[in-house]
N, C-alpha and C positions, 0 to 999 in steps of 0.2 A: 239571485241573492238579495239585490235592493227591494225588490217587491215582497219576499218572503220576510225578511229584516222590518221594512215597515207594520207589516199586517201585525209582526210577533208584538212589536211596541203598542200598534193602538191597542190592540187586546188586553195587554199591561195596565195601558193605562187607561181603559175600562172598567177596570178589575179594582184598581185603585182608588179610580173616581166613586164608585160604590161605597169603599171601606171608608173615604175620607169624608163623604157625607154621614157613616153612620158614626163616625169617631166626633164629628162636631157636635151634632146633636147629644150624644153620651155628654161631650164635655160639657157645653151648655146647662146641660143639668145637671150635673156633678156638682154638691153641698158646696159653699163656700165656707171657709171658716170660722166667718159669725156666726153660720147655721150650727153650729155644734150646739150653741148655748140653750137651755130651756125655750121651750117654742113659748111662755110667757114673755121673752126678752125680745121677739121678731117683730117685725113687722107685720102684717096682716098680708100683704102681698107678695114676703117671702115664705111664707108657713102654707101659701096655695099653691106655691108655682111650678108643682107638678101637674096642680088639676085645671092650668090654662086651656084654655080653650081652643086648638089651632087649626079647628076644621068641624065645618058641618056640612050634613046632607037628609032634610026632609028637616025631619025631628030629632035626627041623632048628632049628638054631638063629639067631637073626638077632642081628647085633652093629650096635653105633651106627654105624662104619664104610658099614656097606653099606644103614641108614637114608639117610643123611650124602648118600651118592652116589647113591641114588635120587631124594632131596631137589632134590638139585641138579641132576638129570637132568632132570627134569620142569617144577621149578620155579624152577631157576635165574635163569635169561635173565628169568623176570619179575620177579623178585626183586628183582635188577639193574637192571632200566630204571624198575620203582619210584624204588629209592633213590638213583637219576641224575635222573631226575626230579622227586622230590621235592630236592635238593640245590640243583637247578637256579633251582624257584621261592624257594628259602632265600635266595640271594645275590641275587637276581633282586629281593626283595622287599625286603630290607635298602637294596640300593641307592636304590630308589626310596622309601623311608622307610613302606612298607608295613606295620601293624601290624593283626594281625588279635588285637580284644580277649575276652575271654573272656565277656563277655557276648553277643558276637556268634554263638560256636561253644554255647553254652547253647539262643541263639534259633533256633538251626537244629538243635539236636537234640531241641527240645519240638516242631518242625515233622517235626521224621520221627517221632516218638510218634504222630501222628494215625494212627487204627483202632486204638490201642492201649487195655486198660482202664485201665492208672496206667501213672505213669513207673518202678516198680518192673519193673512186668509188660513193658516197653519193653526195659531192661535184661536181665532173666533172660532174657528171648527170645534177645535177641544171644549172649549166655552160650552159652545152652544150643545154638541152633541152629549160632553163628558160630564159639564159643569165642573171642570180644570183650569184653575186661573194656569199664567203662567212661572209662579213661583211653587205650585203643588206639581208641575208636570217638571220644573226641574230637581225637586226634591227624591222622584222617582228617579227620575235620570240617575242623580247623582249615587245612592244606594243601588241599583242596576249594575253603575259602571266597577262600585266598591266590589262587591262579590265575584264580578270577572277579574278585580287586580289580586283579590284574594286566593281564588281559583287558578290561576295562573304565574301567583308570582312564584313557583318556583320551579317553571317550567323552560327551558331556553328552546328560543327560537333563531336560528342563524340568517344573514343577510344572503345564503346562499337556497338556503329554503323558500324565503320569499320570493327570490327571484325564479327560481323553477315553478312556483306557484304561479306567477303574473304570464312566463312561459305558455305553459299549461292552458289556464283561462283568458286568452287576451279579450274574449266578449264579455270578460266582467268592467275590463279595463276602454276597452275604446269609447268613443263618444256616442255621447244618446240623441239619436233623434225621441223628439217631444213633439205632438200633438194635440192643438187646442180646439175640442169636439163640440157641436150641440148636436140634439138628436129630435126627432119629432115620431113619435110611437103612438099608433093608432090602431084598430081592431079589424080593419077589414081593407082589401086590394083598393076599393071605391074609394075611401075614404084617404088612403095615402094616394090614388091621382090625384081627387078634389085638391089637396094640398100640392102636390107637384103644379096644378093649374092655376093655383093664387101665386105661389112663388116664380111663375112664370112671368106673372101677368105687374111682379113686383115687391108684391106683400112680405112683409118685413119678417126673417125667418124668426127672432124671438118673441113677436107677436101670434104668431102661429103653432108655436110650441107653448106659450103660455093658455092660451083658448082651445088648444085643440090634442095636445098630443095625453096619455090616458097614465103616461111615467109622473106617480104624484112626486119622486124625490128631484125630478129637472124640469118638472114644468113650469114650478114659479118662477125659477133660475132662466128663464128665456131655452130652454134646451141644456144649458150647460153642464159639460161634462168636465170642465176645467181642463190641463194640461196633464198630457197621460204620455209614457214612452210607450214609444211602438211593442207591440205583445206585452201590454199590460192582461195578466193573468184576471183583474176583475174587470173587465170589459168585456163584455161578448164579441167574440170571434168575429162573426159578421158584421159589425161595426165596426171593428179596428181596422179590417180590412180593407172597407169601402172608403172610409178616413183615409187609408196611405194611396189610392188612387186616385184623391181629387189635387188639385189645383186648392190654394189658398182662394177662398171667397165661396166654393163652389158645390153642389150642396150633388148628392146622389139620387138615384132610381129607387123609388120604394123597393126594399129588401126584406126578407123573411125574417121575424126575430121570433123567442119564445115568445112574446106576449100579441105577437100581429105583424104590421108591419112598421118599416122604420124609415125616415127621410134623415141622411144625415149630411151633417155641413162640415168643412174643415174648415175652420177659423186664423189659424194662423199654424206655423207650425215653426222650428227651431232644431238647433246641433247645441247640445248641452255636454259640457267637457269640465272635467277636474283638472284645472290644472296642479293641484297641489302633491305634489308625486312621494312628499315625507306621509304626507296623511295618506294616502293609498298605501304604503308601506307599512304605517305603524297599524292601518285597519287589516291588513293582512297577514300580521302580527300576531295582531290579538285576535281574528279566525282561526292560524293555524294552533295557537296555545289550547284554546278553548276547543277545538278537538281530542286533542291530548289528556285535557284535565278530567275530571271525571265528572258527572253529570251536578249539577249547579246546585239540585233540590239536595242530594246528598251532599254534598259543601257543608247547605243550610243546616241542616240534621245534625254533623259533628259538631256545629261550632254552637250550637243552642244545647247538646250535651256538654262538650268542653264549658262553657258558662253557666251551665245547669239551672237552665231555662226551664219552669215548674209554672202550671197552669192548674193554683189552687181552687179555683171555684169548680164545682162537680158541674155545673149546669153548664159550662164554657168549655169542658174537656174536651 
């Protein structure tokens, strides 16, 4: 469930990070209300500032304009049914006295941090990977969380239900062992001894992974795979394995992977435990409601007809 929960969120907010770069740039250009007046009353650098200039390559030049209109080619229409969408649960959530508090959208983004090493490293990922500061990734949060109190608020779930739940699945509930991996991935048998015989001989295993291993997303990273729970679903099998039979410090026998072979090190490792037993409770809560409700996208659909949610432009339909 924590693994599958995570992957649903970055996807989201992938999705989101796309819509929210092409919402900036629309807004960006969007007239201001000087610009209404005769283009005789403008300025000369407001009556261009479509045909800016914000990219070349050879002789060709690209102006914001024709950014503007690829933007909106592409990514219009989603752009759109986003923020119809989202508007939708706004009023939607107001009426019904729906308050989602900020401690709530906190709780659910230390819950998408799991595999992460800090909540820093959480962050810059988003940053770097999404182009997601951290107040666009809780804006998502918080619309996410609306739609599940919408979807569920009139659902009861009983303290006796939960309980035959946590019953039932005590491996969602007990403590995690966590694992802190590097790897060294090479092409051929030779080439992972050569490395087993420097590592032998002392050589520094993130020095080794940075020069030699052929994984371009962990080589520059010294090998690093950061901290992963044991059967992590995106980790190949054969590594996570050979990870839970080392000793901390202590690295493996070259092993088969798709891409060649593999030299890996277990780095530290940990027992990671919730102790917060209301939050396990109110998350299993709001699982077992959210089975019950009926599927999320149709939520969306009634509540953009109930507010009669209309997408006048023909090219945006």
């Amino acid at each position: 469930m924590r693994n599958v929960k995570r992957l649903w969120g970055i996807i989201g907010c992938l999705t989101v990070g796309i819509l929210l770069l092409s919402a900036l740039l629309i807004t960006r250009s969007s007239p201001k209300p000087d610009q209404t007046q005769p283009q005789r009353t403008q300025p000369p650098s407001q009556v261009k500032e479509d045909e800016r200039i914000v990219a070349k390559i050879g002789n060709r030049l690209i102006t914001f304009r024709e950014l503007q209109t690829a933007l909106i080619s592409q990514h219009g229409s989603e752009l759109l049914n986003v923020m119809l969408d989202r508007e939708a649960l706004r009023v939607e959530g107001a009426e019904a006295g729906i308050q989602i508090e900020k401690a709530e959208i906190e709780r659910e983004l230390k819950r998408m941090q799991q595999g992460y090493e800090s909540e820093t490293q959480f962050y810059q990922s988003m940053k770097d990977q999404l182009g997601m500061s951290r107040d666009e990734l809780k804006e998502d949060v918080h619309y996410k969380l609306l739609l599940e109190r919408i979807a569920t608020q009139n659902i009861p779930i009983t303290d006796k239900q939960v309980d035959d739940y946590i019953k039932i699945h005590p491996d969602e509930f007990k403590s995690v062992i966590e694992l802190s991996i590097a790897q060294i991935i090479v092409s051929s048998r030779e080439q992972a001894n050569k490395v087993i015989g420097e590592l032998n001989k002392g050589a520094d295993f993130a020095i080794l992974a940075r020069d030699r291993s052929i994984d371009d997303v962990t080589a520059n990273h010294g090998g690093d795979l950061g901290w992963l729970e044991e059967g992590d679903p995106f980790i190949a099998e054969e590594i996570m394995n050979a990870a839970k039979m080392l000793k901390v410090g202590e690295y493996s026998k070259p092993i088969t992977v798709q891409q060649g072979f593999a030299i890996v090190k277990l780095k530290d490792r940990r027992t990671k435990s919730d102790p917060n037993r209301s939050f396990i409770r109110d998350n299993v809560k709001r699982e077992l409601a959210l089975q019950k409700a009926p599927p999320l996208k149709d939520i969306v659909k009634k509540l953009r007809e109930k507010w009669k949610a209309e997408i006048k432009d023909p090219v945006l339909q």
